[in-house]
C-alpha positions as CSV (number, residue, x, y, z in Angstrom):
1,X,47.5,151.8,164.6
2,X,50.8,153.5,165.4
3,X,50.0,156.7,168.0
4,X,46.9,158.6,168.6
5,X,45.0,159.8,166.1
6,X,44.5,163.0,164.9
7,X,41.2,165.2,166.2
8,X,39.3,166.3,163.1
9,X,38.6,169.9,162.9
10,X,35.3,171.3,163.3
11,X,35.1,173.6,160.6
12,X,32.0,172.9,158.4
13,X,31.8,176.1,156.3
14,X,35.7,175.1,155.2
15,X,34.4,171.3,154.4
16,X,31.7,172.9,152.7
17,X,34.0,175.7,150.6
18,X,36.6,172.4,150.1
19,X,33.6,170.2,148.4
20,X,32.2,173.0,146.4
21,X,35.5,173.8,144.9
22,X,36.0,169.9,144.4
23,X,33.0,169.9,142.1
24,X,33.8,172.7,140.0
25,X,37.5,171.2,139.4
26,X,36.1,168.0,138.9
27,X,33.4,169.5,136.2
28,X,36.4,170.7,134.3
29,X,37.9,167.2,134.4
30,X,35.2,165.9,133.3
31,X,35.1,168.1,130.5
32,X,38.8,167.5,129.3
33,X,38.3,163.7,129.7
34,X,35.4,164.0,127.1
35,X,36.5,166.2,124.9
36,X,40.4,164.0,124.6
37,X,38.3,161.0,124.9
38,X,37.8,161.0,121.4
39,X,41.5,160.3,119.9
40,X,43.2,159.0,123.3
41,X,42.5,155.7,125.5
42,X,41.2,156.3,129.4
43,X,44.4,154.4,130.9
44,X,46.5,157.0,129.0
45,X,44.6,159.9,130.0
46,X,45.0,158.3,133.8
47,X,48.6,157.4,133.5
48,X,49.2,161.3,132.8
49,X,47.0,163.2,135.3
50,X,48.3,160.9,137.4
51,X,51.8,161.5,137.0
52,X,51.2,165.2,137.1
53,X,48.8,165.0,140.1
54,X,51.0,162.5,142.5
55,X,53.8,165.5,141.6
56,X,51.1,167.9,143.0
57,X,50.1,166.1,145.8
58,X,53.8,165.4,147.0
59,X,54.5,169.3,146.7
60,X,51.5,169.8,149.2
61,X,52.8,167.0,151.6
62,X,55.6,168.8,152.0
63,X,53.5,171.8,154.0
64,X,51.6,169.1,155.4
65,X,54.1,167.2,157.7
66,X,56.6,166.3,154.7
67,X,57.1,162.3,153.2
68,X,56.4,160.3,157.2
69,X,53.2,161.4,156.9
70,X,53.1,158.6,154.4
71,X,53.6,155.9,157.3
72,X,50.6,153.9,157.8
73,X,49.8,151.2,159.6
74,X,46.7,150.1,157.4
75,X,48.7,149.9,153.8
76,X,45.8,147.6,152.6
77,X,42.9,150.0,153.6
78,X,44.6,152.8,151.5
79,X,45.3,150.5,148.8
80,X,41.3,149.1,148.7
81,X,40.3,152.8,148.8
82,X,42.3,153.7,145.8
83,X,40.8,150.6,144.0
84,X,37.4,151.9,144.8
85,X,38.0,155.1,142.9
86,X,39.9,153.4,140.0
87,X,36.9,151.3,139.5
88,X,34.7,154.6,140.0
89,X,36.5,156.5,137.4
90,X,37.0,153.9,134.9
91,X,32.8,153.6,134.9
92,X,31.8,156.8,135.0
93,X,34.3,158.0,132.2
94,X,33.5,154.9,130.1
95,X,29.8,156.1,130.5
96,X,31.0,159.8,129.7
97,X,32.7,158.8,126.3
98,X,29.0,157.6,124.8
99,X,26.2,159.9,127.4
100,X,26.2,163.4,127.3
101,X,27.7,164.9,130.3
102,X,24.5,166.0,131.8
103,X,22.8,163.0,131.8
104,X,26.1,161.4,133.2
105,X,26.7,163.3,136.2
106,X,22.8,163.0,137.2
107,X,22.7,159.3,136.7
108,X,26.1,159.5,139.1
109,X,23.8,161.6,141.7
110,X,22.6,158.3,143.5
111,X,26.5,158.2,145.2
112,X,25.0,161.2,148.2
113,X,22.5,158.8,149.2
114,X,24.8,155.8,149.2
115,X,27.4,157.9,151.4
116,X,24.6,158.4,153.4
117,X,23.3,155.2,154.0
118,X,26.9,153.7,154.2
119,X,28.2,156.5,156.9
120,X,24.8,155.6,159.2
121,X,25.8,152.0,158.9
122,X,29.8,151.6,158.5
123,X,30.9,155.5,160.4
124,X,27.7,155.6,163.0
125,X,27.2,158.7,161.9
126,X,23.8,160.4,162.9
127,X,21.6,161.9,160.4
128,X,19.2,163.9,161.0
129,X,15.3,164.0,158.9
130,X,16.7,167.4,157.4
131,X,19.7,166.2,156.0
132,X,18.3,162.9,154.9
133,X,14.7,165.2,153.1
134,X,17.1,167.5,151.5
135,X,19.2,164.4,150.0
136,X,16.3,162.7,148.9
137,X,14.7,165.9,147.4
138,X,18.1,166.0,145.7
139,X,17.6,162.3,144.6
140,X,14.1,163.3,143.2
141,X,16.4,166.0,140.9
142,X,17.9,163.1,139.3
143,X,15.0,161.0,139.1
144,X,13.4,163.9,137.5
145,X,16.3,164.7,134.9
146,X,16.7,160.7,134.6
147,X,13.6,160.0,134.0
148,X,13.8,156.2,133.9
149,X,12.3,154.3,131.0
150,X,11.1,157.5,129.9
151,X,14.7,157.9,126.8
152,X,14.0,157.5,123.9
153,X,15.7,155.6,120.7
154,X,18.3,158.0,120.5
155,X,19.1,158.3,124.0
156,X,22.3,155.9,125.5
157,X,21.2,152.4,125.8
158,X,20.2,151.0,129.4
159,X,23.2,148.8,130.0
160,X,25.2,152.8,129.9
161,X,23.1,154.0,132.2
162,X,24.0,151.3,135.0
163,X,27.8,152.4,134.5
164,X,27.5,155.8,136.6
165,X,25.7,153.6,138.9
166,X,28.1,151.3,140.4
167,X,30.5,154.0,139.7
168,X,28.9,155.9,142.4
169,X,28.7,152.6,144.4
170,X,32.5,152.5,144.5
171,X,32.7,156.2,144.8
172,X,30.8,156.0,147.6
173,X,32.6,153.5,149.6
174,X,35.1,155.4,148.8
175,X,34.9,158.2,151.0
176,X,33.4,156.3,153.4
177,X,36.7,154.9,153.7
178,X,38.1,158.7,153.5
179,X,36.3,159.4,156.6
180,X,37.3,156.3,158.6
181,X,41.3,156.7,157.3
182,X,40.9,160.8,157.6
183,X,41.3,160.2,161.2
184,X,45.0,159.1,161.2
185,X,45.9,160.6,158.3
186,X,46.6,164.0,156.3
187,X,44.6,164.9,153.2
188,X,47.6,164.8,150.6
189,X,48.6,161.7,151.9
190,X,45.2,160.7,151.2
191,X,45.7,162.2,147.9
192,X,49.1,160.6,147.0
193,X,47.9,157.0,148.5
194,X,45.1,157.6,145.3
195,X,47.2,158.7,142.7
196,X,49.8,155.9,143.1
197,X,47.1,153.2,142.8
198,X,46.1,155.2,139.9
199,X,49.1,154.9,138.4
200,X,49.7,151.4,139.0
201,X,46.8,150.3,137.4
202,X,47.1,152.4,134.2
203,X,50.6,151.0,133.9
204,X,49.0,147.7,134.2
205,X,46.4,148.7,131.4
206,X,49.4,149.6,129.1
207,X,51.5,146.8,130.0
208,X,48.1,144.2,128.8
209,X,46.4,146.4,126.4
210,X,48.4,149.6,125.3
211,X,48.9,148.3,121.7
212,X,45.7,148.1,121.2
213,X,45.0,144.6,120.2
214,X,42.0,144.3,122.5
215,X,40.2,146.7,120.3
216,X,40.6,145.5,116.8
217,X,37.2,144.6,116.0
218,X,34.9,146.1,118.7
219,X,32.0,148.5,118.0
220,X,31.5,149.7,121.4
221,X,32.1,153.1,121.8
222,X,32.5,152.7,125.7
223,X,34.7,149.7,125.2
224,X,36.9,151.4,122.1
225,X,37.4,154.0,125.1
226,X,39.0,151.5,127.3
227,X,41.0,149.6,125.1
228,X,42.6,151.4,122.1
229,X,46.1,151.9,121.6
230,X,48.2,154.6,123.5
231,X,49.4,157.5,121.4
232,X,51.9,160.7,121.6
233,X,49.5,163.3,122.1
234,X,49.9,166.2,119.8
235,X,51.2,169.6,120.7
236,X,48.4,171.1,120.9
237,X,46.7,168.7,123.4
238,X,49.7,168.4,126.0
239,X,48.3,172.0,127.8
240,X,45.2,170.3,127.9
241,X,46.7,167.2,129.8
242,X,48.9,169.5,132.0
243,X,45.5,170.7,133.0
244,X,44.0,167.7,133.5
245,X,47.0,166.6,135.9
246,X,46.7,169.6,137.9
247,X,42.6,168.8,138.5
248,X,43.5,165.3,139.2
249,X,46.2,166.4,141.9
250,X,43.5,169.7,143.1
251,X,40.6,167.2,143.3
252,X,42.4,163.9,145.2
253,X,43.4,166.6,147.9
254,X,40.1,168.8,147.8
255,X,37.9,166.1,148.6
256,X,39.9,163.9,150.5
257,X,40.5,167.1,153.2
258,X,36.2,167.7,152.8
259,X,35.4,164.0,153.8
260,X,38.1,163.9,156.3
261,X,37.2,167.1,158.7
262,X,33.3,166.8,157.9
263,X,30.1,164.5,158.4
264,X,30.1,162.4,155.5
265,X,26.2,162.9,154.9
266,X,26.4,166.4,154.9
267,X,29.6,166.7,152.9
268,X,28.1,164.4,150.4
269,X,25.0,166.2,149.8
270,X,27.2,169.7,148.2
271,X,28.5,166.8,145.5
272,X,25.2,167.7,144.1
273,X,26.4,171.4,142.9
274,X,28.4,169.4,140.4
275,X,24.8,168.9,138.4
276,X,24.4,172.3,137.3
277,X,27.7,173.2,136.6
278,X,27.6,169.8,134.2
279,X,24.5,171.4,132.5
280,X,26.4,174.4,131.9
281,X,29.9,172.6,130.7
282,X,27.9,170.4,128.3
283,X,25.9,173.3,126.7
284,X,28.3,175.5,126.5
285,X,31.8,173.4,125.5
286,X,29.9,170.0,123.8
287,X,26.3,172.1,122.6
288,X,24.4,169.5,124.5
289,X,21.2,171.6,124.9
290,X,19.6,170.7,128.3
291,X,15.4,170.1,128.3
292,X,13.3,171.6,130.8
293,X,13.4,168.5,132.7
294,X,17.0,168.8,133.2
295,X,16.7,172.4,134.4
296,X,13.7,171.3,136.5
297,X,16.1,168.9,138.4
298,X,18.9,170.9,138.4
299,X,16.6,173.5,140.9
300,X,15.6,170.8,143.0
301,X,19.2,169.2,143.4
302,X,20.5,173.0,143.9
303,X,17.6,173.6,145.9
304,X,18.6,170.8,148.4
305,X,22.3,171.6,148.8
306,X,21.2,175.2,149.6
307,X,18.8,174.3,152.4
308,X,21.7,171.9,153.9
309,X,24.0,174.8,153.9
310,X,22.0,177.4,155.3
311,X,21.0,174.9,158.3
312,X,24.0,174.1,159.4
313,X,25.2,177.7,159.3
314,X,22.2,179.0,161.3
315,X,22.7,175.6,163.6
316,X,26.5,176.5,163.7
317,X,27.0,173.1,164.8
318,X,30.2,171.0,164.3
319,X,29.7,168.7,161.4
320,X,33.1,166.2,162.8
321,X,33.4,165.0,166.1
322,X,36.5,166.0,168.0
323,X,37.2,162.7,168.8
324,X,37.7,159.7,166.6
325,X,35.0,157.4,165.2
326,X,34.4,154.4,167.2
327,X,32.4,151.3,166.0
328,X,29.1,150.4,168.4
């Protein structure tokens, strides 16, 4: 790679502020994709927040070092990251058109023990019994709001519920690749890199499937989400994409900067204040009523992050080594 690279910054209360603030942007993406997700097609919806947030992301660039902070030596690296979250968000919003949000995001909660096991194995990261308790006792939240087997006729069928799965799988890898590529790198370069693979990929959707044909015929509500034909959105719904562009554009920077100044295991485990704040979005916007064993899980996943935070602020230890990540 072309010059040094750059020392992360220790700063884990910022990672953890960045991460936090990630989550509650990305629950109100979340929320706009589900509620447009019933009169507009998922490549659409991408090909405008991405639009909007690759205009957002440029205008932070420009504080950031300005367009050469775009040089790379590694074009492929940033181009397989941004294919691991298309492939992430096309799942878990496909999943989101036909499970209730709740339900979604938990199922999507295995991703903080994937990061994990991926930055012990791929960043030689070290991970402390701590960390890796509170993650699990996060991952018993899920289990716990999951409950597996346990859904009944009316609940999404069990093909659905593997969708936020890999979707976390390729979420995962992708901030492990955030971390490596953090190094050398600034976040909204990071976040441009993703928003231009976003929106080549969408184009490509349109190009193969924007009329529509691909549709015609299939009863799948996931599927009908992925394929119907493009339309002009109406009046009313263009503040509502606006919105969505700028969360696209917040979020692609928010958590690129999180992954990039601090430990990947740690970072990961704050994902999990998302949970809650999904409960809350789908009661409140969708009336998707949560059951006590939602709740129940919710306090252990909350419960988890909390006890990560407060330990690393009493250990007021660095979270990011000063000097870059080195294999072996």
């Amino acid at each position: 790679m072309s010059g040094p690279p750059r020392p992360t910054e220790e700063t884990p209360p910022l990672a953890i502020v960045l991460i936090i603030v990630g989550m509650v942007f990305m629950t109100v993406n979340d929320s706009l994709i589900k509620a447009l997700g019933g009169d507009y097609p998922l490549h659409q919806m991408v090909f405008i927040r991405s639009t909007i947030g690759i205009l957002f992301s440029l205008v932070i660039l420009q504080f950031e070092g300005g367009f050469r902070e775009l040089r790379t030596a590694t074009p492929g690296l940033h181009i397989l990251r941004g294919l691991f979250v298309v492939i992430a968000n096309m799942l878990y919003f496909a999943a989101l058109a036909v499970m209730p949000l709740a339900d979604a995001v938990a199922t999507f909660f295995v991703a903080p023990l994937i990061i994990t096991l991926l930055s012990v194995f791929v960043l030689k990261e070290r991970v402390g019994p701590h960390r890796i308790g509170a993650i699990l006792i996060g991952f018993v939240g899920v289990l716990v709001m999951t409950r597996p087997g346990m859904s009944g006729g009316d609940g999404p069928e069990r093909w659905t519920l593997i969708l936020p799965i890999l979707a976390a799988t390729a979420y995962a890898a992708m901030q492990v690749m955030t971390r490596k590529l953090g190094v050398y790198s600034k976040a909204s370069a990071l976040a441009v890199y993703i928003q231009g693979v976003f929106l080549c990929v969408s184009i490509g959707f349109y190009l193969i499937a924007g009329d529509g044909r691909f549709a015609q015929g299939v009863e799948e509500e996931s599927l009908v989400f992925l394929l119907r034909a493009w339309v002009w959105p109406t009046p009313q719904d263009w503040p509502l994409f606006i919105a969505l562009g700028c969360m696209s554009g917040a979020i692609g920077y928010l958590l690129s900067a999180a992954y990039k100044m601090g430990n990947a295991a740690t970072i990961s485990s704050f994902e999990y204040t998302a949970l809650p704040m999904a409960i809350a979005s789908g009661w409140l916007i969708f009336g998707e009523v949560p059951d006590l064993w939602v709740i129940a899980g919710a306090l252990l996943i909350a419960g988890a992050g909390i006890y990560v935070f407060m330990r690393e602020r009493r250990r007021r230890s660095p979270i990011a080594p000063r000097r870059p990540l080195r294999r072996g």
